[in-house]
C-alpha positions in Angstrom: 72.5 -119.4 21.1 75.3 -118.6 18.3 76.3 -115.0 18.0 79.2 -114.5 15.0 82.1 -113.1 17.4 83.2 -109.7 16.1 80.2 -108.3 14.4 78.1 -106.0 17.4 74.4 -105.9 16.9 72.7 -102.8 16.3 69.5 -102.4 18.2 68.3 -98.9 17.0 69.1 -100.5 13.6 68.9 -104.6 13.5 70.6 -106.0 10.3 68.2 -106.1 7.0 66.3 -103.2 7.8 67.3 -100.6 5.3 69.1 -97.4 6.5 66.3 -94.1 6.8 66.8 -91.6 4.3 67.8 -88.5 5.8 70.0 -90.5 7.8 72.1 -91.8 3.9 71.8 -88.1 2.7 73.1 -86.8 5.9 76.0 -89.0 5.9 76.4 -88.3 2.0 76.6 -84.3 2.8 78.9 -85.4 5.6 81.3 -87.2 3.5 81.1 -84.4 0.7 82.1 -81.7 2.9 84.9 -83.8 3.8 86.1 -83.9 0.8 85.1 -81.0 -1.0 87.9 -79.4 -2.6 88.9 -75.6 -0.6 87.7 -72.7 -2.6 90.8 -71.0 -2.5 91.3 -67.2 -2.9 92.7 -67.3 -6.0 89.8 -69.6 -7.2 87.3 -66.7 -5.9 89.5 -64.1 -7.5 89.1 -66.0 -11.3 85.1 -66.1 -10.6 85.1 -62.4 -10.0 87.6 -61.4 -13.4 84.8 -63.8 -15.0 82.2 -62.0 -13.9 83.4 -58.8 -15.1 84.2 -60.2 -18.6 80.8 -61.5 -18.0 79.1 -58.5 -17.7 81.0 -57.1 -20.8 79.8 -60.2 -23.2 76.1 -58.8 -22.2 77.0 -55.9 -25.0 76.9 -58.1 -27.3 73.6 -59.6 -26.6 72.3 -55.7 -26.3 73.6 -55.3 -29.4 71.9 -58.3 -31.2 68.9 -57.0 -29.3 69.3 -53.5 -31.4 69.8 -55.5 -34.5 66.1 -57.0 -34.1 64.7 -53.9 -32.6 66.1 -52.2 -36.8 65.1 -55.8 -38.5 61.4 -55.2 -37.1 61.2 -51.4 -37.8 61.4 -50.4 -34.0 63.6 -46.8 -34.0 62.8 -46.5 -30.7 63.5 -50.0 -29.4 66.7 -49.7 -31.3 67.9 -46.5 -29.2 67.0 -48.0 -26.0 68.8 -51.2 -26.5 72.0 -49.0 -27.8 71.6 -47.2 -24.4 71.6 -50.0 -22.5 75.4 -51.4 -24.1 75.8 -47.2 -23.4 75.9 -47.9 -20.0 76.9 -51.3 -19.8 80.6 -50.1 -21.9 80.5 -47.4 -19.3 80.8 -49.4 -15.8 82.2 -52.5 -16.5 85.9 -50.6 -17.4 85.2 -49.5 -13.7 84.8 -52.9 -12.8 87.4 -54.9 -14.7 90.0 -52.7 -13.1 88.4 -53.5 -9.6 88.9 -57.5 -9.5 92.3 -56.5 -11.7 91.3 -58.8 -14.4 94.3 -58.4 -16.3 96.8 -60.1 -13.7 94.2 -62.7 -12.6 93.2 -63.9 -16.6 96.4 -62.9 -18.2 95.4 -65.5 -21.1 92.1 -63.7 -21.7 92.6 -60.2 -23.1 89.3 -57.9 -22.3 90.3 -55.1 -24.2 89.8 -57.1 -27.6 86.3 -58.3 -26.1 85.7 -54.5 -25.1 86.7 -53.5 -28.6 84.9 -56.5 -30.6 81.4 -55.5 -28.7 81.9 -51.4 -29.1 82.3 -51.2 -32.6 79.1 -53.0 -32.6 76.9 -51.0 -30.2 79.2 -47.1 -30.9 79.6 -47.6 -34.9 78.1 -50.6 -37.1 74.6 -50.5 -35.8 74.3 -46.9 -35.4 75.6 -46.7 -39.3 73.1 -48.7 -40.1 70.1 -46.7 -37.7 71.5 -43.7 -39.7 71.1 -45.0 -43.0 67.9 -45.9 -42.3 66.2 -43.3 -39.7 67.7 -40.6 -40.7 67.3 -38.3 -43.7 70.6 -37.4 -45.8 71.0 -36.1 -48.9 70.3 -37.8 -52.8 73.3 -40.0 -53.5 74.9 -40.1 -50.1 73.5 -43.0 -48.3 76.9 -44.9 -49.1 79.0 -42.0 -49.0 77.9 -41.1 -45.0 77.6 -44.7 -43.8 81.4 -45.9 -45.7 82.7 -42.2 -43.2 81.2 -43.5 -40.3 82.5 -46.9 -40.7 86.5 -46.4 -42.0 86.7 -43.5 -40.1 86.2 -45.4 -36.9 88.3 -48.1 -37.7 91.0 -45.4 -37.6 90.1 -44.8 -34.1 89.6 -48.5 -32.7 93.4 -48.9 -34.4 95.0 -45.5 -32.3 97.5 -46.8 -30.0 96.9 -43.0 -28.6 93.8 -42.9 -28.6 93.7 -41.5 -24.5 95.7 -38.5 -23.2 97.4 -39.1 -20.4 94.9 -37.6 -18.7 91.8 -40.2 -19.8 90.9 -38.0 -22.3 90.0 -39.2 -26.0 92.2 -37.7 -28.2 90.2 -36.8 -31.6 86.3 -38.0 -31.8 86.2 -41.4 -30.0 83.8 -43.1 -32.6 80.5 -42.2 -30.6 78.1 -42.7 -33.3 75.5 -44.0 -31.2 75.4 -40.9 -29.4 75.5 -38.8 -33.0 72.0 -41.3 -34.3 70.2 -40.1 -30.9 70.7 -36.5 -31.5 70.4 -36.5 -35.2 67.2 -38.7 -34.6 65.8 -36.4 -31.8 67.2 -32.5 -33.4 66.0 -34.0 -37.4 68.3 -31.6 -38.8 68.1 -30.9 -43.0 69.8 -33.8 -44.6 73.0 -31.5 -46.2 73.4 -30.2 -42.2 73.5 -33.9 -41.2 75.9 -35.0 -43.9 78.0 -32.1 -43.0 78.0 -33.1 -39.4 79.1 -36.7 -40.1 81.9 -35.2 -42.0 83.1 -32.7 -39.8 83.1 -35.7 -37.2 85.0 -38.0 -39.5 87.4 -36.3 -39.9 88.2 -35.0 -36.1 88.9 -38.8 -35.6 92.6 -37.7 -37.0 92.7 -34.5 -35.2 94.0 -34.8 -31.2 90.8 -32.9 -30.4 90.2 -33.8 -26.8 86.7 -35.2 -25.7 85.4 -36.3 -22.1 85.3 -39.4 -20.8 82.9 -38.8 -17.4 84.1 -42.2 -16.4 87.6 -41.8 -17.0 88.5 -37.9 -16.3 89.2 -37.2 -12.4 89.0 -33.7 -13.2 85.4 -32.7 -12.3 84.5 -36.1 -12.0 81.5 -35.6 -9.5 80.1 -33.1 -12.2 81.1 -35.2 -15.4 79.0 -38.0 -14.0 75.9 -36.0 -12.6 76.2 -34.2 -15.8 76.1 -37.7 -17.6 73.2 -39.3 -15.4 70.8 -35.9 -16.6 72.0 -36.4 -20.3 70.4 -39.8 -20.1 67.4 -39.4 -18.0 66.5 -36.5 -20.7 67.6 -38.7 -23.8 65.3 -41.6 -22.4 62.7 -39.2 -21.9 62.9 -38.0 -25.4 63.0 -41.0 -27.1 60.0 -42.7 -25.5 58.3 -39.5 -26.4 59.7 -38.8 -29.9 58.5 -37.0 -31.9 56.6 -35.4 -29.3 59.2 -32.8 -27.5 58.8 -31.6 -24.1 60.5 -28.0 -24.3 61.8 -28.4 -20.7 62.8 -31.6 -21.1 65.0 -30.9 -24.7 66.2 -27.6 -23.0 67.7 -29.4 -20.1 69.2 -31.9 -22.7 70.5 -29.2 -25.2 72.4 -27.7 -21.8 73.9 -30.9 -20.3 75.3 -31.6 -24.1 76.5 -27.8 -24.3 78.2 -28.8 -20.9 79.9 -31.7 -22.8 81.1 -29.4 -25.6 82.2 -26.7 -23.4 84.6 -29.1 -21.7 85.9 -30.6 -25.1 86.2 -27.0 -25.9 88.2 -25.9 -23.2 90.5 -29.0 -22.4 91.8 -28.8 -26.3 92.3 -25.1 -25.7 94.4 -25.6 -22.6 96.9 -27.7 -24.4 97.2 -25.9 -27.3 97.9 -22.7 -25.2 99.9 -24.5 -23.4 102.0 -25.7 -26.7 102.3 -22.6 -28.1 104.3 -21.3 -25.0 106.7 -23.5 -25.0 109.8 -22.6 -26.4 
């Protein structure tokens, strides 16, 4: 008998049977995890800022969602979609600010995707749900939709546009908001053109409006205040133009809440001016 010196023989496994399956997979997960590259913590620190840049983009497919919802005549579709960005704009500041996306993406500015996806869902499509939902005057289609547009640009281009305090300082652009109550209150048309030009032109004025998000100052409230606005609003606009008097009273007092605050934060600093020597 002539055994090859230096090669052993496997009994378990005698040479040209093939290897079993799971055993080749096992090894190849083996050798993988060997040689799989450490996840460091920066690495997990990137996936997080890209997640919350992420979860901003999805405005922008909410907002193409609204754009269908007006293309196929759906008013209501249209809101809920614009509510949807409402609340998407409104967390994912919160949660940028949380995985500090700034310092961990310095090449990928948020702010300018923020921007890009709010003049979308707070101006251009609510123009255009205005100019199409909502009754205005003879002659002042153009006239109301050109306000809403320019004026906001002023806004989106105000280096001061917060207080130090988070508020906004004149009206921060929220037509969306301004379509769901003209939409749900159907003023005359000369009381809704006179609304969008009293709003116009606070955009230059340092007015102060709430941010719930933003504003420590009664924060608890701001938001509880917020969360009822839009549970009534939703229940509204499902329902239009059917109104439950309970419902709309409930909504007309959460937005009186939002005006009262406006109201008195503007007053404080003013006051507070004119005592100054």
């Amino acid at each position: 008998m002539n055994l090859t010196p230096g090669f052993p023989v496997d009994t378990c496994n005698p040479p040209g049977l093939p290897t079993p399956p799971l055993e080749g997979v096992i090894t190849g997960l083996l050798h993988f995890l060997e040689n799989a590259p450490v996840i460091s913590t920066l690495h997990i620190a990137r996936l997080k800022a890209w997640g919350a840049h992420g979860f901003t983009a999805t405005g922008v497919v909410t907002a193409f969602l609204a754009t269908l919802a007006l293309l196929d005549n759906q008013p209501t579709q249209c809101l809920l979609w614009l509510g949807v960005a409402l609340i998407v704009d409104g967390l994912d500041g919160a949660l940028a600010r949380k995985v500090n996306v700034q310092s961990v993406l310095p090449g990928f500015d948020g702010s300018i995707l923020d921007l890009v996806i709010d003049y979308l869902t707070y101006v251009f499509i609510p123009a255009l749900f205005i100019y199409r939902y909502v009754p205005l005057p003879d002659y002042t289609l153009l006239l109301t939709v050109s306000l809403i547009l320019v004026s906001s640009l002023l806004c989106f281009c105000n280096v001061n546009m917060k207080s130090q305090d988070n508020y906004f300082q004149g009206f921060p652009a929220a037509w969306n908001v301004v379509a769901l109550c003209l939409y749900i209150i159907a003023p005359t048309p000369w009381i809704t053109l006179l609304t969008v030009i009293g709003l116009a032109l606070l955009t230059v004025t340092r007015m102060k409006f709430l941010h719930p998000f933003r504003v420590r100052r009664f924060m608890p409230v701001n938001i509880a205040v917020t969360a009822i606005w839009l549970l009534c609003s939703l229940s509204l606009v499902l329902n239009h133009p059917v109104i439950n008097p309970m419902v709309m009273g409930l909504w007309l007092l959460m937005s009186a809440y939002f005006l009262g605050v406006c109201i008195w934060r503007t007053a404080r600093e003013w006051f507070d001016g004119s005592r100054q020597p």
